[in-house]
Structure formats: C-alpha cells, structure tokens
C-alpha positions in Angstrom: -18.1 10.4 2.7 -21.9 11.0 0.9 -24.7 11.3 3.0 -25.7 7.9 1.3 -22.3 6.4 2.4 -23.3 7.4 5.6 -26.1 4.9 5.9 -24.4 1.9 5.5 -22.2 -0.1 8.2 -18.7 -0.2 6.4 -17.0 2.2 7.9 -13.1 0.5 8.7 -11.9 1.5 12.1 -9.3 3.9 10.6 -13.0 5.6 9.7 -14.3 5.1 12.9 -12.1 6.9 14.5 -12.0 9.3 12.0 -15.7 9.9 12.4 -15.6 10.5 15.7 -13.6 13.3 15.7 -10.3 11.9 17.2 -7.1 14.0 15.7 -4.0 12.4 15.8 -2.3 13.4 19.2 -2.1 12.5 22.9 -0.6 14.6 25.4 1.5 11.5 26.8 2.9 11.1 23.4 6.0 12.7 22.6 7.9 14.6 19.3 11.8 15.9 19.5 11.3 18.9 17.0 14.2 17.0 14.7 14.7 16.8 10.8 11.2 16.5 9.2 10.7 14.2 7.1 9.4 10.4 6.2 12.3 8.9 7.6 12.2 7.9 11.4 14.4 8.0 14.8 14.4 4.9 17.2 14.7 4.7 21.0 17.3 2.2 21.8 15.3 -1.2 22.5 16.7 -4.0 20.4 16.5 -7.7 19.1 18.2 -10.4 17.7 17.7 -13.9 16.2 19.6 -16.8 16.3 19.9 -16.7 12.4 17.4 -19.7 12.3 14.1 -19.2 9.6 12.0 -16.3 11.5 12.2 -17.8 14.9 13.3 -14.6 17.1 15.3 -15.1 20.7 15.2 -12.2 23.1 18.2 -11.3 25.0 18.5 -11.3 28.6 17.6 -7.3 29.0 14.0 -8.2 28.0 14.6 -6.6 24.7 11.1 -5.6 22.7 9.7 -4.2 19.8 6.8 -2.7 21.8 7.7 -0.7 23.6 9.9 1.0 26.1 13.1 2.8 27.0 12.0 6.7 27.1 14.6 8.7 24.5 16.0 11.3 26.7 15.5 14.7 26.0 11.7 13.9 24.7 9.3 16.7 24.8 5.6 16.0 25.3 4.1 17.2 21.7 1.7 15.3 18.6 2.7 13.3 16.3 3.4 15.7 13.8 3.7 14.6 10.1 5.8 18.0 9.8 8.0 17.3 12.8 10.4 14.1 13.4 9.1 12.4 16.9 10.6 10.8 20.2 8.1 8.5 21.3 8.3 7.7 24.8 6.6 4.3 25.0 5.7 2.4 21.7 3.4 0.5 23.6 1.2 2.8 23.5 0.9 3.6 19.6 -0.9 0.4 19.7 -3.9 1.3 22.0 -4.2 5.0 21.3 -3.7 4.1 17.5 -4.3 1.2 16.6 -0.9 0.6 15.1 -0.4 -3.1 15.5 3.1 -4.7 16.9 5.4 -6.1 14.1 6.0 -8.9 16.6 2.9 -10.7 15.2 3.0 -10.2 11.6 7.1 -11.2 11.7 6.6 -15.1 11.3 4.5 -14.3 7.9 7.3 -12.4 6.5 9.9 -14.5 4.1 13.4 -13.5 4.7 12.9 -10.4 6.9 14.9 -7.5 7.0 17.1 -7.0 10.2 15.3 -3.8 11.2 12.2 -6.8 11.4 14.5 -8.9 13.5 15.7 -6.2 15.9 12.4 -4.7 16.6 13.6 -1.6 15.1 10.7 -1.9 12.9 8.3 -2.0 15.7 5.0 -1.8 14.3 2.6 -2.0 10.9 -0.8 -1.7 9.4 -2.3 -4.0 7.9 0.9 -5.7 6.2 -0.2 -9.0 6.1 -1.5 -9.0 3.2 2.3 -7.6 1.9 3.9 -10.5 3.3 1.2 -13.0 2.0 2.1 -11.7 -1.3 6.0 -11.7 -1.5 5.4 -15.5 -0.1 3.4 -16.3 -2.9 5.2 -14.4 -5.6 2.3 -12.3 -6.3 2.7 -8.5 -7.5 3.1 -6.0 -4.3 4.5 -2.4 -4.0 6.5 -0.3 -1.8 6.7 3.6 -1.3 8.4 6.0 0.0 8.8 9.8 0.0 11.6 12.3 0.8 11.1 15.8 1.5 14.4 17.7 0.9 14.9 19.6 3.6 18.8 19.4 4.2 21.5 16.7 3.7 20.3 13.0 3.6 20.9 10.8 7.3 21.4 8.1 8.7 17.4 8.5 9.6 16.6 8.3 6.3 19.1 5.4 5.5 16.5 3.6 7.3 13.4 4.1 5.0 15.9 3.9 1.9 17.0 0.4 3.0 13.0 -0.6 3.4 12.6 0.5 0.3 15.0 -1.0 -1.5 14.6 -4.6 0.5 11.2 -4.4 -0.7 12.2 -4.1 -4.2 14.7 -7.2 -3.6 11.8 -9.2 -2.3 10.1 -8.9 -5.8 8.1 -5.7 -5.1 7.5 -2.6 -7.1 9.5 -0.2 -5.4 8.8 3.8 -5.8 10.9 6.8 -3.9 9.4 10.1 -4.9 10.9 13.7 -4.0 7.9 16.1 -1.8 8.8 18.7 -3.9 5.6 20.4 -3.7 5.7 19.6 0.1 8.6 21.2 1.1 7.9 24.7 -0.9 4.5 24.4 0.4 4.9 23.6 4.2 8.4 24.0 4.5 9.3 27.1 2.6 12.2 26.4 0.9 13.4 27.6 -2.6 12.9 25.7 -5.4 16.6 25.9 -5.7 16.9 24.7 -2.4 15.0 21.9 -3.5 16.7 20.8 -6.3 20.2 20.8 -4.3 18.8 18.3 -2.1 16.7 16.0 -4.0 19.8 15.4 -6.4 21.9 14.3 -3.2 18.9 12.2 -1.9 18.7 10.2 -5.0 21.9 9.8 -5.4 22.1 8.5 -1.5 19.2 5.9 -2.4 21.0 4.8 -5.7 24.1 4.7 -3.6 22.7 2.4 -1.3 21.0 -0.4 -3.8 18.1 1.1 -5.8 17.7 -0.3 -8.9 16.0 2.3 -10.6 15.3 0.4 -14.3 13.7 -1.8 -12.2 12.0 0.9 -9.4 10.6 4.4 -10.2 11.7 7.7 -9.0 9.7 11.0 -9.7 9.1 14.5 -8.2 5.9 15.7 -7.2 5.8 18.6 -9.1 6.8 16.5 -12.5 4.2 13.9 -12.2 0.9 14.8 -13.8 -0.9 11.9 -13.4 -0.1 11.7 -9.4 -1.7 15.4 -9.5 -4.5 14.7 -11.4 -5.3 11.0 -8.6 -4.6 14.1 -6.4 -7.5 16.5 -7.4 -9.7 13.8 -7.8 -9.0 12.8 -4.2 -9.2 16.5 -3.2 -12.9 15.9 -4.1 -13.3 13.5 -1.0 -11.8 15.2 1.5 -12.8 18.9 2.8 -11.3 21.6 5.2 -13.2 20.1 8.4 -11.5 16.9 8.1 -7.9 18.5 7.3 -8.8 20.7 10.7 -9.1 17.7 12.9 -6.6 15.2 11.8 -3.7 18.5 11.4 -5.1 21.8 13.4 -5.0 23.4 9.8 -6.6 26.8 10.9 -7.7 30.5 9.2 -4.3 30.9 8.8 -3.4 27.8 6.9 -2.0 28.3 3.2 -4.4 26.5 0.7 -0.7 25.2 -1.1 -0.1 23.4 2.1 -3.7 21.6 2.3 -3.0 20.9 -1.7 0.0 18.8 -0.1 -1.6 16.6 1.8 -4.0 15.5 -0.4 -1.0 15.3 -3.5 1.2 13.1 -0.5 -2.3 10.8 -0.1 -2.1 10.5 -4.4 1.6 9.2 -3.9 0.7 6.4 -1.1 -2.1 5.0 -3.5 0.1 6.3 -7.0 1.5 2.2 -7.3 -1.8 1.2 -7.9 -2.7 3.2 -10.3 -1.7 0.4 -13.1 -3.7 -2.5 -10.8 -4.6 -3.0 -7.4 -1.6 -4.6 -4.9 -0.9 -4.6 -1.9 1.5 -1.3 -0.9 3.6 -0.7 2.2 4.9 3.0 3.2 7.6 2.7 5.7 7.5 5.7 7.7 8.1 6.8 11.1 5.4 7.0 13.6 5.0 10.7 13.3 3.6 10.0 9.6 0.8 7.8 11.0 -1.6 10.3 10.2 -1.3 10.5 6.9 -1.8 6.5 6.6 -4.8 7.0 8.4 -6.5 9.5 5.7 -4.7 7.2 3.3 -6.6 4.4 4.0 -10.0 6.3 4.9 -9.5 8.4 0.9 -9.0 4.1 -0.7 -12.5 3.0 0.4 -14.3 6.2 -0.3 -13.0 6.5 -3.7 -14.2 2.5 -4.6 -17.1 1.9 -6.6 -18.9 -0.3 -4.1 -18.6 -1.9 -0.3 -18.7 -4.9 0.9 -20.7 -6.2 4.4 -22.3 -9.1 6.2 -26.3 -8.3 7.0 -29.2 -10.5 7.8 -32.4 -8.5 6.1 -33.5 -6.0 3.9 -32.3 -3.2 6.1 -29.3 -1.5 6.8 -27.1 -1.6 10.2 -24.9 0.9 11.4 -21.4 -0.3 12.7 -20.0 -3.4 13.9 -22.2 -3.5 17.1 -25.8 -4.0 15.4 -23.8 -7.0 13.2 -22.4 -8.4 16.1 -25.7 -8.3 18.2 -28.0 -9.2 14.8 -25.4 -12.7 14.5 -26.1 -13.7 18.1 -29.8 -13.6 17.8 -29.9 -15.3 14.4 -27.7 -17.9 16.3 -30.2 -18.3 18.8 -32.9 -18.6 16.6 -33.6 -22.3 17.8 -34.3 -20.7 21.3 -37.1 -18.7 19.9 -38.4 -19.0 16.1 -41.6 -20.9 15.6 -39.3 -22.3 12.2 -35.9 -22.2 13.1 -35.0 -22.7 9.5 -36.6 -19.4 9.2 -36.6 -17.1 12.0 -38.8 -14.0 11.9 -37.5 -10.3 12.4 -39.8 -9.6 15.4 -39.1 -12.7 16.7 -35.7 -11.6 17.2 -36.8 -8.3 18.5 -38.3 -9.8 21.6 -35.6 -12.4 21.9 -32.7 -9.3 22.1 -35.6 -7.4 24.7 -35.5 -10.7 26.8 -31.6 -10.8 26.9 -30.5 -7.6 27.0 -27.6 -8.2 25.7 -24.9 -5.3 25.7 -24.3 -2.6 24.3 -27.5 -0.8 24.9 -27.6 1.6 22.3 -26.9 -0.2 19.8 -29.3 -3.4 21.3 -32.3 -0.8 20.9 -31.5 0.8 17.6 -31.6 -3.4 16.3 -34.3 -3.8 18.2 -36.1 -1.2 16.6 -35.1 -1.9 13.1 -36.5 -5.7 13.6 -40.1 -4.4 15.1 -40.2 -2.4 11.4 -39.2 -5.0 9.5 -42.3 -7.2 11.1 -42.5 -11.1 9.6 -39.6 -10.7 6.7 -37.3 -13.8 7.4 -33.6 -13.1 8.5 -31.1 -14.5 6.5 -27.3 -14.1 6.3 -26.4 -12.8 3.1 -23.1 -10.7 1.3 -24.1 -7.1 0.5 -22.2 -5.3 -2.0 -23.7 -1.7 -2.0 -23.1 1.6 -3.7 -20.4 4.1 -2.4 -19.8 6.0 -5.2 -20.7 4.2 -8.8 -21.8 5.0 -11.8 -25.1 3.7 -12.5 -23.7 2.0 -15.7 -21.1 0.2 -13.4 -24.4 -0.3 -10.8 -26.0 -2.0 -13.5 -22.8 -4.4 -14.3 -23.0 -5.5 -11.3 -26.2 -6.8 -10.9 -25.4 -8.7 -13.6 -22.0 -9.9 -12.5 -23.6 -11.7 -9.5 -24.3 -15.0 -10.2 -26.9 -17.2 -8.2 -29.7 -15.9 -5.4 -30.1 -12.7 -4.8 -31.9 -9.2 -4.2 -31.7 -6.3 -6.3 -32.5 -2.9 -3.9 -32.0 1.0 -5.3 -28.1 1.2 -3.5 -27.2 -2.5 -2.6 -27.3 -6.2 -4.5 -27.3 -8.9 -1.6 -25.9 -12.0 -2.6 -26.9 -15.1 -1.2 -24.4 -17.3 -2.5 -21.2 -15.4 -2.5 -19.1 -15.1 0.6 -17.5 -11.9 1.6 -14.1 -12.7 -0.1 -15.4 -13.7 -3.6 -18.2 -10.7 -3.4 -15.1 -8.3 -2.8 -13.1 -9.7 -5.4 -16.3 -9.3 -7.8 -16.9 -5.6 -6.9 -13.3 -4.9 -7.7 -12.8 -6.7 -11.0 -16.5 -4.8 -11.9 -15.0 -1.4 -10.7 -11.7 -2.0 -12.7 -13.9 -3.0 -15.3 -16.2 0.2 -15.6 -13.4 3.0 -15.0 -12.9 2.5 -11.3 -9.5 2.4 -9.1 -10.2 -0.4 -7.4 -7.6 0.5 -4.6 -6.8 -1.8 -2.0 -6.1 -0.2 1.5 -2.3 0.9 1.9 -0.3 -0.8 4.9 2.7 0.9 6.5 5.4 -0.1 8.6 7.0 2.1 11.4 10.5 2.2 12.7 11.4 3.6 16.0 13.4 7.2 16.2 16.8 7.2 17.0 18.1 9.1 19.6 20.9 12.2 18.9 24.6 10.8 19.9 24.5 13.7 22.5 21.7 11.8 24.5 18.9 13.9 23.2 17.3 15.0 20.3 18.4 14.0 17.2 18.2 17.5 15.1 19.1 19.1 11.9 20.6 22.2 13.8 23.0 20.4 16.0 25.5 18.9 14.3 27.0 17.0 16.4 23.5 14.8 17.0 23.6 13.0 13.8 25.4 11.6 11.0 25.1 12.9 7.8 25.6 10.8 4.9 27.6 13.7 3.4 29.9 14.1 6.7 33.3 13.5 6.2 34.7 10.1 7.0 36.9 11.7 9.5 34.0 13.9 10.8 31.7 11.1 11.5 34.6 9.2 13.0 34.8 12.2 15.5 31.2 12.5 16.4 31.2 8.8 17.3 34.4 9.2 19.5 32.6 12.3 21.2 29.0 10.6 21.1 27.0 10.1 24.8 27.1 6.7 26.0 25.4 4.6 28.3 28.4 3.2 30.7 28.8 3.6 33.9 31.1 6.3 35.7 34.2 4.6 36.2 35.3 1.2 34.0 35.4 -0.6 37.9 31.7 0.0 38.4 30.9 -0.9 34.5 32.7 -4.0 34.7 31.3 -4.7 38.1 27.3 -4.0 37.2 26.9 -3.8 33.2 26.6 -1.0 31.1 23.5 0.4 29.8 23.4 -0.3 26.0 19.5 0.2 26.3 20.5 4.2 26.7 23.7 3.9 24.5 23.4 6.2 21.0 26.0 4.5 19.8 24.9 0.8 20.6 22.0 2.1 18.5 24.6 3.0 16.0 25.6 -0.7 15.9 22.1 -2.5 15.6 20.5 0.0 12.9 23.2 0.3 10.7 27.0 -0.8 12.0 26.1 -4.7 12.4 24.4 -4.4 8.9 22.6 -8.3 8.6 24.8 -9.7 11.0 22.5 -10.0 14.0 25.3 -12.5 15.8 28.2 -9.4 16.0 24.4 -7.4 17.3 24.0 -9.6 19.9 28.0 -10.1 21.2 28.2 -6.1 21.6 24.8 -6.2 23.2 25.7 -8.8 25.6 29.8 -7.7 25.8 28.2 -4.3 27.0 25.6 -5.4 29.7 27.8 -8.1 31.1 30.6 -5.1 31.4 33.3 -6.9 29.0 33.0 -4.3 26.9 34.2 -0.5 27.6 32.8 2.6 26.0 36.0 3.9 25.0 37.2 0.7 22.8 33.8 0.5 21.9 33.0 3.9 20.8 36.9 2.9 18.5 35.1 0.1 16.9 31.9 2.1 16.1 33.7 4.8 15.1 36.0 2.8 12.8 32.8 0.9 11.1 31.2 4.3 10.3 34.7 5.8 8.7 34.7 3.1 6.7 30.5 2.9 6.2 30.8 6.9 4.8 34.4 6.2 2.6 32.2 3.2 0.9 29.2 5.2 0.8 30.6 8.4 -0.6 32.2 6.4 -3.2 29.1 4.5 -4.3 27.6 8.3 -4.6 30.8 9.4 -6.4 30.0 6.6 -8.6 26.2 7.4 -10.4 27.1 11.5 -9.7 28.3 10.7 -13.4 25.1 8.7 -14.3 22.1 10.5 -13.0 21.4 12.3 -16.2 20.6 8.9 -17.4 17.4 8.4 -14.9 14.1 10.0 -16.1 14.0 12.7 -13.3 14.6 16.2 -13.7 16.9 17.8 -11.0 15.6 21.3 -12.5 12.6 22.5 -11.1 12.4 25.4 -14.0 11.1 28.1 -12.0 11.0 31.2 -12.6 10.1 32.1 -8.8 11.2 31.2 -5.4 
C-alpha cells in the first residue's frame, strides 16, 4: 500500500487484519506435519441430504460443518501453507479468521457438490458471488495448484474433484503444477519434479478434466503468470512476507519469489476479464488467500467508498459513526435538508456514542471542516492510476459531482454502479481490474492408523498409485471407531465420528450417493453395522475405486503428448 492509499478508508478486513500486524497462526490451532500441498485432510464430522434441491437434514449425531471432532494425533502448530494441517475445531477458523461457514452460502449454490452437502467443504470466502454466477450462467473460474512432492492421494482427489465440478458447472477451470514452488521451498530436483507432475496430471485427467475445455500449465513454463508475478512483487515487500510466513535472515529469496508467483496463479484466470475465481484449498493455505485478496485491490486503478464531505475517514468506524449523525440530523440541524459539519460535531460530543477513538478523530475532522454541508455521496479515489486513466474517469462520471486532486465523488451513482464504472475505466486504460478471489476449504482427513495422515507412513494413506490389492489391505488394517467387543458395539453404537474409514465412505466411497452415506452412518451408530464387514465393504469399494482409476490413468498415459504442457523441465541443473 502507498502512503496515499493509506489515507483513504478502503481497506477490506482481509487488510485490516493485515495491517495490524496479525500473522496467520494461533497456538490453539493445530497442523499434523503431513504431505504439503493444496490439497486438504478432513476430521471426521459429516452430513447428508435427503436428495431434495439444497435442503440439508442433519443426522441424529448432530453432524456439522463447523466444527468439531478433534483428529487424533493433532499437534498444536500454524497453519502452515508448507505443511498439511489437523485442525482441531473448525469452529474456530471462523472467529480467529474470518473464514465463513459453507452452511450459509450452501442454499445459493445450484447443484452442489457432495463434499457441499456433507460439510466436508466446511467453509469459504467470499463465494457468493461464484455461486450467483453459475446460477445465472455468467462467466466464473476455478483454480487450483499441485506441488509435486510425491505420489498423488486421496487428499488431493479432493481439490481435483472441486476442480473439475467447477468446470462441469460452466466455469473456467485451471490446475497448474508449483513447479517453481517445490524446487524453491521444497528442494526437490527438477527431475523429481517432472516425475510427479506427469502422474498428477494424468490423476486429474483420470478423474474428469477436460483439458480442451480447462488449462493446465507449470509455473516455470508460463511467462505471462511470471511477468503478473513481478508486477505483484512490486506491492508486496519483505516486512509483510515476515509477518504473514516468519520468512527470516535466513530465508532463500527463490522461496519469497514463490509466494508472490503462487499469488500471480490465484488471480492468473482473470487475466483475460475480470470473474469471479474460487481456489479450493485446505485451511492451511488460508494465508495465501488472504495476501491474495489484499495484492487484488492494491493492484486496481481506483476504490470505491461511502463518505459524507470533502474529507477523508479512516475505517469502518468513522463511516459508521458519520451515518448515525447525518441520520439524526433532524435532532440538531438548523436545515435538516442540509445539516452542517460542526453541527454534527457537537451532536456526536453530546452523545458520545462509542467507540471513542474513532468518535473524536470524527469529531475533529467535522470542527475543521466548519459550515460545509454533509451529504452522502459515492467516492471513487485513486489507489494506483495513471493520471491519463484519472482523467477518463472524471469524465466517465455522469451527473453531480466533485472533482478533488485523488478522488471524484459522485452524487448520483450508488456504490454498485460507481464500482462497475471504475472497473470498466481501469480495463479501459491498461488496468487488471481484478475482482477479489474466493476460496473454499475442506476439512483434513485423518490417517487410517488414527493419526496423522503422512507421506512417510505408508500405511496412513491411499495412494492413487497403490496397488488395488494394497489399498484393499490398508483398509482391512485401517483404525476404526467401534467399540471393544461386537456385544458392547451392538449394545451402545459405534463411533463413526472417530472412524478413518467411515471418512473413507463419505469423501470418496459413497461418491454422490449421500442415501448409501447416511445408511452406513446410521448402520454404524445404531451398532447394526460391525467394523469387520464394514472395513470388507470399504475395502472392496476402494479395490475396485483404484482398478477403475488406474485404468482411466492407463488410458491418456498414451495421450498426454497431445496436451500443451511440457513434462520436461530442461534443466541443466538440479
């Protein structure tokens, strides 16, 4: 942000908290050290609908998408973009980060996804306006990245099947290999790399991405995602990177040139126009969407605000106090049609109305500005234009208004249509015009031996490159959540909300039937349903899951030199 940014109220509350200094951790927050990368773990709460438009029924275990049961084996830690995450209570994401519940964005979406239904996806930014756009058959995006790391998951299986409903909804979908992240923060070889981005493509096409219809590129391929990335690298600086990741003295510059080329990717779809974009990540990813979001508005042309006079207020405090005394202006303006500045002044020193600080700084600010009236109005003022774009402006708005040295203030133009004017001008003049990215977060999902779900136990996860037979064993050997003897199981329940592998069969196993969800759900807590033939069934559906999987890989292995991505990195160095 410029110093003249800095005088004007439009910071976002992603900025906010930016500002004041707030990195991205909590000590009652918790990350299980697993696979890094964008693709997420859930803890084992779950949901189902009866099928009926987006109408969702709880079962009777009290079954949410914000919050609760603790993944076992959870270690108190950050929420580490380099570092997969066990969160121990969603709920909390929501007050500590302001990630909002999916819960109350769910009725807006058209056709949802059964991770939506389930509450596996538990939470969003800003998505809203993604949703308002696939109901209205307007243009929208989705993104994802991959940083290859290791074998493709059933993790990641998660984020490709976002991806690709996304793209079945109408959207513009985009997977991208982090390339440049993984040799940067990671380490690995560039031959490393190229092993696994080939097998992560070839999982995503495997599982339904159209890729004539989607776009799939590296990092280290694209130039015009690095040249959005140095210009973004000039609105961010080593302070900010500090806070939000504890880069230190000993931090590589290649890895702060990732973050700032992985901000570039989450606003790359809009590079053609403005549209609404949703990253599905895990939570542990969060902090990029934050900088995301904060990099959109500082690289537009102009802001938008509400304000009342010729000066400028500073946050949503001075707004909310300046709208109550120009409300009450029949209480105390000689001319109600025409209230006075320092008639408000005394009016807020009479009240006292809270918060202090901010009561006096508007109190102050009205005293200066003496006898001029007070009158609602739309500003649009300069972050970061040209003065030939400045100037295109001013012309652009039609009707009343005034013309200052930074800001127009439109008298006739709500805040909708000035926003939509400042953005066609900014397209217009050579601007990006970007609209803030949403995301979507899905919960982590705990290892099948009750803990951790990691890269360097084996026996945690399921690879999509396990044998059929090998995944059949680690289900069969998988932790569950019954009881100690199939008496006292029948007699009180089992405990499918601690079950890995009733995970197993609401994230993936049940695919979009959420009624065969719900019967194993119930069949398990009502104790019809015994871990051994239960753990039989699982294990059966993910044999057959991996032979049908490993054949639809099998399948484009012979196509892939057809896509437009190079699998050779052509370097000369690891």
């Amino acid at each position: 942000m410029t110093d003249r940014d800095a005088h004007h109220d439009d910071a976002s509350p992603d900025e906010d908290r930016r500002q004041s200094g707030a990195a991205w951790r909590e000590s009652d927050l918790r990350t299980d050290g697993g696979e890094p990368s964008s693709a997420g773990r859930a803890s084992s709460e779950r949901r189902s609908d009866g099928g009926e438009s987006n109408t969702v029924r709880r079962t009777s275990s009290e079954l949410r998408s914000d919050g609760g049961t603790d993944a076992a084996g959870a270690d108190e830690a950050v929420l580490d973009p380099w570092g997969s995450s066990t969160v121990e209570d969603y709920r909390k994401l929501f007050e500590q980060f302001g990630i909002e519940s999916f819960d109350d964005v769910l009725p807006e979406v058209p056709n949802p996804h059964y991770l939506m239904r389930r509450g596996v996806i538990f939470g969003h930014r800003d998505y809203s306006p993604v949703a308002e756009a696939m109901r209205n058959d307007e243009p929208f995006a989705s993104l994802s990245g991959f940083m290859p790391t290791g074998d493709p998951h059933i993790g990641h299986k998660m984020v490709f099947d976002e991806i690709i409903w996304h793209q079945e909804q109408g959207g513009d979908a985009y997977a991208l290999i982090a390339d440049l992240e993984a040799h940067a923060a990671r380490e690995l070889s560039w031959s490393e790399i190229d092993e696994h981005a080939r097998s992560y493509v070839l999982s995503l096409l495997a599982l339904g991405f159209d890729p004539e219809e989607g776009e799939l590129y590296r990092q280290s391929d694209n130039r015009e995602l690095q040249d959005l990335a140095f210009e973004l690298g000039a609105e961010t600086n080593f302070s900010e990177l500090q806070a939000i990741y504890d880069f230190d003295g000993e931090t590589d510059v290649s890895h702060m040139q990732s973050v700032v080329t992985q901000m570039a990717d989450i606003l790359y779809p809009q590079l053609d126009e403005p549209k609404p974009t949703v990253i599905p990540v895990g939570p542990d990813q969060d902090p990029h969407m934050r900088l995301a979001r904060d990099l959109a508005a500082r690289m537009r042309y102009f802001g938008v605000t509400e304000a009342f006079a010729s000066f400028e207020l500073s946050g949503a405090a001075e707004r909310t106090l300046l709208r109550q005394a120009y409300d009450a202006r029949a209480e105390y303006a000689e001319d109600p049609e025409m209230p006075r500045c320092v008639e408000a002044a005394d009016y807020l020193r009479e009240h006292e109305p809270a918060p202090a600080d901010a009561r006096e700084s508007v109190v102050g600010k009205l005293d200066n500005a003496g006898k001029e009236p007070i009158r609602p109005r739309t500003r649009i003022f300069d972050r970061n234009a040209t003065e030939d774009a400045f100037e295109v402006l001013i012309e652009a708005v039609d009707g009343e208004k005034r013309v200052y040295d930074e800001h127009v203030d439109a008298f006739e133009l709500d805040h909708a249509e000035a926003d939509e004017l400042a953005r066609e001008v900014e397209l217009d003049t050579g601007g990006y015009g970007f609209l803030p990215p949403s995301s979507i977060y899905h919960r982590f999902m705990t290892g099948l031996t009750g803990g951790k779900m990691s890269s360097s136990i084996p026996a945690s996860h399921i690879s999509l490159l396990d044998e059929p037979s090998e995944g059949y064993d680690k289900v069969q050997s998988a932790t569950t959540g019954g009881r100690q003897t199939a008496e006292e199981q029948r007699e009180k329940g089992g405990k499918a909300d601690e079950c890995p592998v009733y995970e197993l069969y609401a994230y993936l196993l049940s695919g979009d039937d959420d009624d065969f969800a719900e019967e194993v759900y119930q069949e398990c807590v009502g104790g019809e349903r015994l871990c051994g033939g239960c753990k039989e069934q699982a294990a059966e559906l993910l044999e057959a899951f991996l032979e049908e999987h490993q054949e639809q890989r099998a399948e484009w292995e012979d196509k892939l030199d057809e896509l437009d991505i190079d699998f050779d990195s052509h370097r000369t160095r690891d």
